[in-house]
Each structure stands twice: as C-alpha cells, then as structure tokens.
Backbone bond lengths (Angstrom), bond angles and torsions (degrees), N, CA, C in turn:
res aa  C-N    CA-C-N  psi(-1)  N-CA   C-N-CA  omega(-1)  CA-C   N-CA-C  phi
1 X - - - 1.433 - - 1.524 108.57 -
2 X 1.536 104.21 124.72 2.018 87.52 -167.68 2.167 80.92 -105.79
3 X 1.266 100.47 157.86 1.260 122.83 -156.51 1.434 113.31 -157.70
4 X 1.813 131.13 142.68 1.089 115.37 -174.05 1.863 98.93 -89.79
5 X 1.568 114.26 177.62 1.127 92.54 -177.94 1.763 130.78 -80.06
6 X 1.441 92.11 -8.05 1.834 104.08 157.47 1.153 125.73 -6.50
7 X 1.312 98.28 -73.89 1.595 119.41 -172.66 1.470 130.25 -109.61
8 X 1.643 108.11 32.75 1.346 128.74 -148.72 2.191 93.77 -94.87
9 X 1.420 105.18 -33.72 1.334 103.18 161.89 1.270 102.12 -59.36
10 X 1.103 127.98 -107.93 1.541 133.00 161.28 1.067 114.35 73.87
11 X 1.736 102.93 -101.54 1.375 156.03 119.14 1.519 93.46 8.81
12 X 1.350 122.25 -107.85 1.425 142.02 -153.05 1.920 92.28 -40.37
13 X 1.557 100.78 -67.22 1.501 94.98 -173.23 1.807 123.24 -45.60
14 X 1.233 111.81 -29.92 1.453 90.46 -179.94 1.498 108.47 -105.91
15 X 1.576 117.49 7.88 1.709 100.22 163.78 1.689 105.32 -74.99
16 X 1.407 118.57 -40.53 1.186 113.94 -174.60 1.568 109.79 -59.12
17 X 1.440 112.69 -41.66 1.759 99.69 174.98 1.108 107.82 -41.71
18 X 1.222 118.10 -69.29 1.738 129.86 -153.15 1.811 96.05 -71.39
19 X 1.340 135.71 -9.99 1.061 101.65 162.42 1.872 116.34 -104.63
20 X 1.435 107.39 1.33 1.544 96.36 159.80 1.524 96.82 -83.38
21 X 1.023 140.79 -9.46 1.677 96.63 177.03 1.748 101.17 -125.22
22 X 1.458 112.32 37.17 1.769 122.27 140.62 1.573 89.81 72.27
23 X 1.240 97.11 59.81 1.826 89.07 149.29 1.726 104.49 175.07
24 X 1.258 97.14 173.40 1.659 99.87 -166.78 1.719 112.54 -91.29
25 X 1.227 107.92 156.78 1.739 122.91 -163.58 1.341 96.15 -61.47
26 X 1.409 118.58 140.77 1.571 134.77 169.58 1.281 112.59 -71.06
27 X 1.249 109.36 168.95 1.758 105.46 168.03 1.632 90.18 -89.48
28 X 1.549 82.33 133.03 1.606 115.17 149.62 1.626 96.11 80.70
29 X 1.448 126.70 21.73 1.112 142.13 172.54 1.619 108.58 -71.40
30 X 0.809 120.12 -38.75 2.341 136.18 172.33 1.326 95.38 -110.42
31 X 1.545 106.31 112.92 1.346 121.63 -175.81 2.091 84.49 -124.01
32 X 1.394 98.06 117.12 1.247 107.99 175.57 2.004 112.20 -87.10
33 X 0.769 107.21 156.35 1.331 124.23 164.01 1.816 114.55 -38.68
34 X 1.041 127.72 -39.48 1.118 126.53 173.60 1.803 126.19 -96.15
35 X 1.454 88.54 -11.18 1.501 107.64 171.36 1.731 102.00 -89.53
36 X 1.124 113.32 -29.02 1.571 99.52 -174.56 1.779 98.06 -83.33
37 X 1.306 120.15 -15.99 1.218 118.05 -166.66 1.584 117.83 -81.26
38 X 1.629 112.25 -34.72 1.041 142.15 177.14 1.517 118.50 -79.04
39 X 1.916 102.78 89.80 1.744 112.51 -158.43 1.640 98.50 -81.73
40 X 1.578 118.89 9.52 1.705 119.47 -179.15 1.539 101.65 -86.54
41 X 1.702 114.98 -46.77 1.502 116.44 161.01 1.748 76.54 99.82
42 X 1.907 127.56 39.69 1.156 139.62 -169.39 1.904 94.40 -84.08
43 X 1.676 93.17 -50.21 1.156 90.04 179.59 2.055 141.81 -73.41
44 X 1.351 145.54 137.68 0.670 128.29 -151.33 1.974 104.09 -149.11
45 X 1.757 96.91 125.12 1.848 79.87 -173.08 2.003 78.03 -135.50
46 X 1.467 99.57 161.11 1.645 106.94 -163.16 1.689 101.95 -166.88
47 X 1.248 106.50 -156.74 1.799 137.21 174.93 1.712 106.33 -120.13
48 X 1.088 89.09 79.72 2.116 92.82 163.35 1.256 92.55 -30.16
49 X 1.257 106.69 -69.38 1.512 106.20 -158.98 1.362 121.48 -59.63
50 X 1.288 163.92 -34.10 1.154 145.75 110.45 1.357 132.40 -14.24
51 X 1.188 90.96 113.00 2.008 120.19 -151.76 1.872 90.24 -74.86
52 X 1.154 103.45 -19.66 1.420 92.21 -158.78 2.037 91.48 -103.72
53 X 1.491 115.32 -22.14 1.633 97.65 -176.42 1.794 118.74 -71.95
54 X 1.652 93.28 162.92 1.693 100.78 -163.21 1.357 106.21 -53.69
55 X 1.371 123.99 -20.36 1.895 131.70 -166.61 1.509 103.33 -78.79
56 X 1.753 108.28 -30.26 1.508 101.91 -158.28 1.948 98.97 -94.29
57 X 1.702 104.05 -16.43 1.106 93.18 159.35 1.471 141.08 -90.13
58 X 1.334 98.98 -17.25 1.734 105.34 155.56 1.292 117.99 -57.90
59 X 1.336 131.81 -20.79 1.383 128.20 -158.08 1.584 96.71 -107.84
60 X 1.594 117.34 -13.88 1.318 123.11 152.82 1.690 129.54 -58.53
61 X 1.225 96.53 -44.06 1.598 110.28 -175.85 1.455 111.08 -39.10
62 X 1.439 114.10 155.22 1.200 104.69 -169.78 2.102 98.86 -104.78
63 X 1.166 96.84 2.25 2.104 90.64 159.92 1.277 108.31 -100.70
64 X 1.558 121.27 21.47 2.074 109.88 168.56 1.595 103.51 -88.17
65 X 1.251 94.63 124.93 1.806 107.74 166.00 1.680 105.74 -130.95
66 X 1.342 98.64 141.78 1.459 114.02 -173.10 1.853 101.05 -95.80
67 X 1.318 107.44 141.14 1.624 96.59 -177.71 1.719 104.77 -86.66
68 X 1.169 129.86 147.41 1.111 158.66 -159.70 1.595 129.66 25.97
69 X 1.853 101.71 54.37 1.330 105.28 -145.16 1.770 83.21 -102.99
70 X 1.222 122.33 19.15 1.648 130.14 -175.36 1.592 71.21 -74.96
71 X 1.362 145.00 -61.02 1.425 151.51 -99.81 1.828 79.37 -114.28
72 X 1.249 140.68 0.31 1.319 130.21 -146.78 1.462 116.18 14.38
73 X 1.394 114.09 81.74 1.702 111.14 178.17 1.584 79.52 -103.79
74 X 1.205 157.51 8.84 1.492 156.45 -126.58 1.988 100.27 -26.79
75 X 1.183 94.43 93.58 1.709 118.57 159.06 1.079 101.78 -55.23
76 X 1.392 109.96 147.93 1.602 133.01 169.78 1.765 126.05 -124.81
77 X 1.468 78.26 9.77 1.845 101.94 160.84 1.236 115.95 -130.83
78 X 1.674 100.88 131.70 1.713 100.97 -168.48 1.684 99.74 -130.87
79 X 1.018 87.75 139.49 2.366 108.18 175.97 1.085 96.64 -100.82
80 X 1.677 96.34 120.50 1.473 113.56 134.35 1.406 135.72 -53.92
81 X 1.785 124.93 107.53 1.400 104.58 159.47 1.690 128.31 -53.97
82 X 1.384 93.11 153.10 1.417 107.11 -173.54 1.544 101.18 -79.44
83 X 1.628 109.05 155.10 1.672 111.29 -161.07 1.264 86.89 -123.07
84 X 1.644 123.64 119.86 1.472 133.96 -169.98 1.627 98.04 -109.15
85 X 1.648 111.20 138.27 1.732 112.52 173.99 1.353 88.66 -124.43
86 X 1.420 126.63 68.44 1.456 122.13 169.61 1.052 105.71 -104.92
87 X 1.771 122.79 123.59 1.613 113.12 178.10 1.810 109.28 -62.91
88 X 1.191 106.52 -38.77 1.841 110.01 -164.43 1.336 114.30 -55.70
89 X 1.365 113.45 -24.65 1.607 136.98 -173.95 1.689 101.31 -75.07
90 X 1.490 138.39 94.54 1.337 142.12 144.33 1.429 106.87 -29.84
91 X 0.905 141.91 40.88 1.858 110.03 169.19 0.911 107.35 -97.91
C-alpha cells in the first residue's frame, strides 16, 4: 500500500489490530486522512488481493489507467477516467 507519511500510523495501527486478533483488514477498515476528507468517497485504499474488495474492483473496471505504466514502472495507484454526458462533445 504506497501512502504519504501522514497517515503512516494510521495504517500501521489497524494492521497490527487485525493481526492480534488473526485475520485480514476489511474494506474501509484504515480510513486515511484524505479519505476522511474526501466527501465524493473519490478516494479509495483496500486488498488487491481480495477479489471481492471495492479497490480490487475498481482496479477491474475497464476506465482504470495507471500513469506511466507504457514505461512498466507497474503503479499501484490507478485513475478513473472521468465519464462525460455532454451532447456538444463528438467523442
């Protein structure tokens, strides 16, 4: 999970809960500082690996693009394109 160091307690405090009492972090269990700030709920941190959390299905979607992953740096943060209903707009 890459993270600024802000919210790096955060983070730390509830993996250690969840591993004294033997099991893996929920979605939306580490609510960072910029996730509580963000009233769109744009932002999103999870378990890739859990097929079933909301992060691993965003990272399914077919508008996630990683920025400069032409370059294979393989990013582990991915943007949603924005979904436009403008008639004037040809695309």
């Amino acid at each position: 999970m890459k993270k600024c160091s802000f919210c790096v307690q955060r983070i730390q405090e509830k993996k250690l809960q969840a591993k004294l009492e033997n099991r893996i972090l929920r979605d939306y269990e580490i609510k960072t500082a910029c996730m509580q700030a963000c009233p769109s709920g744009a932002i999103v941190f999870g378990n890739l690996n859990d097929k079933n959390s909301k992060v691993s299905t965003l990272f399914r979607d077919p508008r996630c693009y990683h920025l400069l992953e032409e370059l294979h740096t393989l990013p582990n943060t991915g943007y949603l394109t924005k979904i436009r209903n403008d008639e004037k707009l040809n695309i």
